[in-house]
C-alpha positions in Angstrom: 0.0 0.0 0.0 1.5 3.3 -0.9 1.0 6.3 1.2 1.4 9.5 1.3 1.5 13.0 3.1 -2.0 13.8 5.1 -3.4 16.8 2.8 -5.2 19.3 5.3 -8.1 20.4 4.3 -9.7 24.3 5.1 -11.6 24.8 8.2 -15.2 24.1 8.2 -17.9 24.8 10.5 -20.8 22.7 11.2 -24.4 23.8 11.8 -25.3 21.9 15.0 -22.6 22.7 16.9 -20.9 25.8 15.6 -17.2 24.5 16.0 -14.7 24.5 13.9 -13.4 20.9 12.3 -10.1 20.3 10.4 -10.6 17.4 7.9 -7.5 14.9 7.2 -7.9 13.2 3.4 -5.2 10.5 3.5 -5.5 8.3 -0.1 -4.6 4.8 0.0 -4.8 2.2 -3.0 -6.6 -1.4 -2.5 -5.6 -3.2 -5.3 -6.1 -1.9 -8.6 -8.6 1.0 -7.0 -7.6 4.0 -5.2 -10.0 5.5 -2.1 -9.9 8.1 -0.2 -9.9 8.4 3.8 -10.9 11.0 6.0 -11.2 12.0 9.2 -11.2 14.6 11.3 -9.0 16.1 14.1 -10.5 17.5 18.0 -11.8 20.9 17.6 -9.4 23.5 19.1 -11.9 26.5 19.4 -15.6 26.4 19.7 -17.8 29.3 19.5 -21.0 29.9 21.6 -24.5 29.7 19.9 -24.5 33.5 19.4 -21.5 33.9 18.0 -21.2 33.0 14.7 -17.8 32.8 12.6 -17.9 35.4 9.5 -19.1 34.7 6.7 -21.0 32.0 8.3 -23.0 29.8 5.0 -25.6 29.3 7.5 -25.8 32.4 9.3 -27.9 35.1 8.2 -28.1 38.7 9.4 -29.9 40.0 11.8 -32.0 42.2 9.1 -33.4 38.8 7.3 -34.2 37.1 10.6 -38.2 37.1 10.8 -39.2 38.5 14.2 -41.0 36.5 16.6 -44.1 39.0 16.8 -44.5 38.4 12.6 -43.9 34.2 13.3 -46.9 34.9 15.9 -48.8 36.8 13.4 -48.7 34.6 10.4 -49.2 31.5 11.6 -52.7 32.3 12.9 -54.8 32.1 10.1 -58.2 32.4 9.7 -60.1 29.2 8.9 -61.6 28.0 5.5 -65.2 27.9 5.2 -64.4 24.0 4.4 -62.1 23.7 7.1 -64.6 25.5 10.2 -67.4 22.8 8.3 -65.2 19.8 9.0 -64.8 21.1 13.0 -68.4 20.6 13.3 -69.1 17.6 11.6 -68.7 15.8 14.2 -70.5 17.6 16.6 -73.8 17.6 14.0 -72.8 13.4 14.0 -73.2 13.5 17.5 -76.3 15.3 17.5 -78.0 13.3 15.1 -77.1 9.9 17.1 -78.6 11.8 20.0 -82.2 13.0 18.6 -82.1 8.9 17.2 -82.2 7.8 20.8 -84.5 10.7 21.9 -87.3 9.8 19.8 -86.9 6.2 20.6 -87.5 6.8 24.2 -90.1 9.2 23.4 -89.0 12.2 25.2 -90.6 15.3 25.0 -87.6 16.9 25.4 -84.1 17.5 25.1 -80.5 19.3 25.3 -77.9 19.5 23.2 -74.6 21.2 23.7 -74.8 25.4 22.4 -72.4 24.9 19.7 -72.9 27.0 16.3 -73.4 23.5 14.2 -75.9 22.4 16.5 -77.8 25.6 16.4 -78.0 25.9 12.7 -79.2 22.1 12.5 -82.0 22.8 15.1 -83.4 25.6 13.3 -83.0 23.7 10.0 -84.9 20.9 11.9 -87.7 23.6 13.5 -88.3 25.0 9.8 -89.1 21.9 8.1 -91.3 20.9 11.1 -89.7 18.2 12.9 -89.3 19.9 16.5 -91.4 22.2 18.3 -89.4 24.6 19.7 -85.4 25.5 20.1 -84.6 27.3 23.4 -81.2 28.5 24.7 -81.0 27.8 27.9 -78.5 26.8 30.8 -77.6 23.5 32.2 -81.6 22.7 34.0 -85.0 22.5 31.6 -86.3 25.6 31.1 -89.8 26.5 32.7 -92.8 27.5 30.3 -92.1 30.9 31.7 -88.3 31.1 30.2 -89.8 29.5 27.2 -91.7 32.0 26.8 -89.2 34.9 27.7 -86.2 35.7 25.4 -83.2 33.8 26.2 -80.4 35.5 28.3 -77.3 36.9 26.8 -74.2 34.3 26.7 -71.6 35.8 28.8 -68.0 34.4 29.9 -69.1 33.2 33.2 -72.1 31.1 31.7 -70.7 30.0 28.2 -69.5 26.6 29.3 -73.0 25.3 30.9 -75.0 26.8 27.9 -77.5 24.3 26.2 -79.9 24.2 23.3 -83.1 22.8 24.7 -85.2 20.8 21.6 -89.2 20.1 22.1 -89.9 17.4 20.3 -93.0 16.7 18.4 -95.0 13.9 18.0 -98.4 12.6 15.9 -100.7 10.2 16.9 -98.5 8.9 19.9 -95.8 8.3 16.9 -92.1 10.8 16.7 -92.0 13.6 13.6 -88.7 13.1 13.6 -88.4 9.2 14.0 -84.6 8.6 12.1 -82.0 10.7 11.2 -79.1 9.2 9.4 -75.7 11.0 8.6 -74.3 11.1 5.0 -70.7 12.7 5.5 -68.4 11.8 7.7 -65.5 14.1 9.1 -62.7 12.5 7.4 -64.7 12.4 4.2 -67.3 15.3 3.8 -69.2 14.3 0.9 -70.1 17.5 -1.7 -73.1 18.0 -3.6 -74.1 20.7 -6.5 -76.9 22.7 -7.2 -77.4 20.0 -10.1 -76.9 16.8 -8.5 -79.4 18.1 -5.8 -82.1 18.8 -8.1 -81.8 14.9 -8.8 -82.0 13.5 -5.2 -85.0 16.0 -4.1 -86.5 14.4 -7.1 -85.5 10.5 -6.0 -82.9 9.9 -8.6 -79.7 9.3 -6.9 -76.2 11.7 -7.7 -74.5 11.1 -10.7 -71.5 10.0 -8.3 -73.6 7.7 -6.4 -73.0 8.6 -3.4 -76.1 10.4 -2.4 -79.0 8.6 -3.0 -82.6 10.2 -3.6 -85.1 11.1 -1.1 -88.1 9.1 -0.3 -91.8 10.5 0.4 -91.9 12.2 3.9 -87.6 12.6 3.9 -85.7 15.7 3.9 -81.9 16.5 3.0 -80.1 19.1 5.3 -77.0 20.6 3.6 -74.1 22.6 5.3 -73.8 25.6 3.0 -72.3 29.2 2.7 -74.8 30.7 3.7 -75.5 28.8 7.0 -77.8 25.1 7.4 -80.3 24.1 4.8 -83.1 21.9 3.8 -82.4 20.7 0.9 -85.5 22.0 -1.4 -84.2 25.5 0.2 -80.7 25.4 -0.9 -81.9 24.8 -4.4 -84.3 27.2 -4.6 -81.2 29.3 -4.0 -79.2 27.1 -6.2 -76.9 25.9 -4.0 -74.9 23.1 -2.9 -72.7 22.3 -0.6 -71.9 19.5 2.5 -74.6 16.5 2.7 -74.6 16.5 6.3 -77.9 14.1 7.1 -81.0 13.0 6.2 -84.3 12.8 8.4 -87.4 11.0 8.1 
């Protein structure tokens, strides 16, 4: 093996540690190939964090750092319309499962928690006539007095015991409102458009397939833009948006 004088290399600084490294490269022939081999000698000076070497590759000026107040400020963005739907999916899944067991046990009424998802899909439900009532209230049923009387304002000190109080309605000893079944799911929020819609509400199913028509006595609610939706009323504003559930 033939060898030959180390060949030092220029001093080079690394970005984890900030320290400066000398690099031996020693060749060396292994039969009829020749390699290379390097390695590197203890660090004589070391630098703290703040220090940097000049001319540093990895260093930039104190002008091109970003502040910490701008870091702060730009990554808080505002949600999506998509995005703030997906947050309360779940919540409106939750809420269907719940009215389910409601009218099973034939309650006359019920709570659910005062979220903004919750409220549009009670209203949604109390326009197309399958509850009675929707009443803010706090954590016990409300009397027929505070039914009657407007609700009181949400503050701080009551927002976390708020509830949404649902009268149910029934026919004939037999629930309005006797299933709800969800179509989207929160991993998968299932979209629909104004034309597709005017399909199900007439009982064909989407061109997709994945929403199929409605059935006599069955409405469609729809998360849209412009708030919760039945879904004849989204397409009278020719609309789409999320399929969120169906009732019956």
């Amino acid at each position: 093996m033939e060898r030959h004088e180390p060949i030092p290399c220029d001093t080079r600084y690394t970005s984890h540690v900030l320290r400066p490294t000398s690099l031996i490269v020693e060749p060396f022939t292994w039969g009829r190939h020749s390699y290379w081999k390097a390695f590197s000698s203890v660090p004589t000076t070391s630098f703290p964090p703040d220090n940097h070497p000049p001319n540093h590759p990895t260093t930039a000026p104190d002008s091109q750092r970003p502040n910490s107040s701008q870091q702060h400020l730009t990554a808080q963005k505002p949600p999506t319309p998509e995005t703030a739907a997906k947050m309360g999916i779940g919540n409106a899944i939750n809420a269907c499962a719940h009215l389910n067991n409601v009218a099973n046990a034939r309650l006359g009424l019920t709570s659910l928690p005062a979220t903004k998802v919750n409220l549009a899909l009670a209203l949604a439900l109390h326009r197309a006539g399958f509850i009675a009532s929707v009443h803010r209230g706090g954590p016990q049923p409300p009397t027929p007095q505070e039914l009657a009387a407007p609700p009181a304002p949400a503050t701080h000190a009551n927002a976390a015991t708020r509830r949404l109080w649902l009268g149910m309605k029934y026919w004939n000893n037999e629930p309005v409102l006797r299933k709800m079944t969800t179509v989207t799911k929160p991993k998968r929020p299932i979209h629909i458009k104004a034309i597709d819609l005017h399909r199900v509400v007439r009982g064909f199913a989407s061109k997709d397939g994945l929403v199929k028509g409605l059935q006599l006595g069955e409405c469609i609610f729809l998360m849209t833009d412009q708030g919760m939706m039945e879904g004849r009323e989204a397409l009278s504003r020719n609309m789409g948006g999320i399929v969120l559930c169906r009732a019956r």
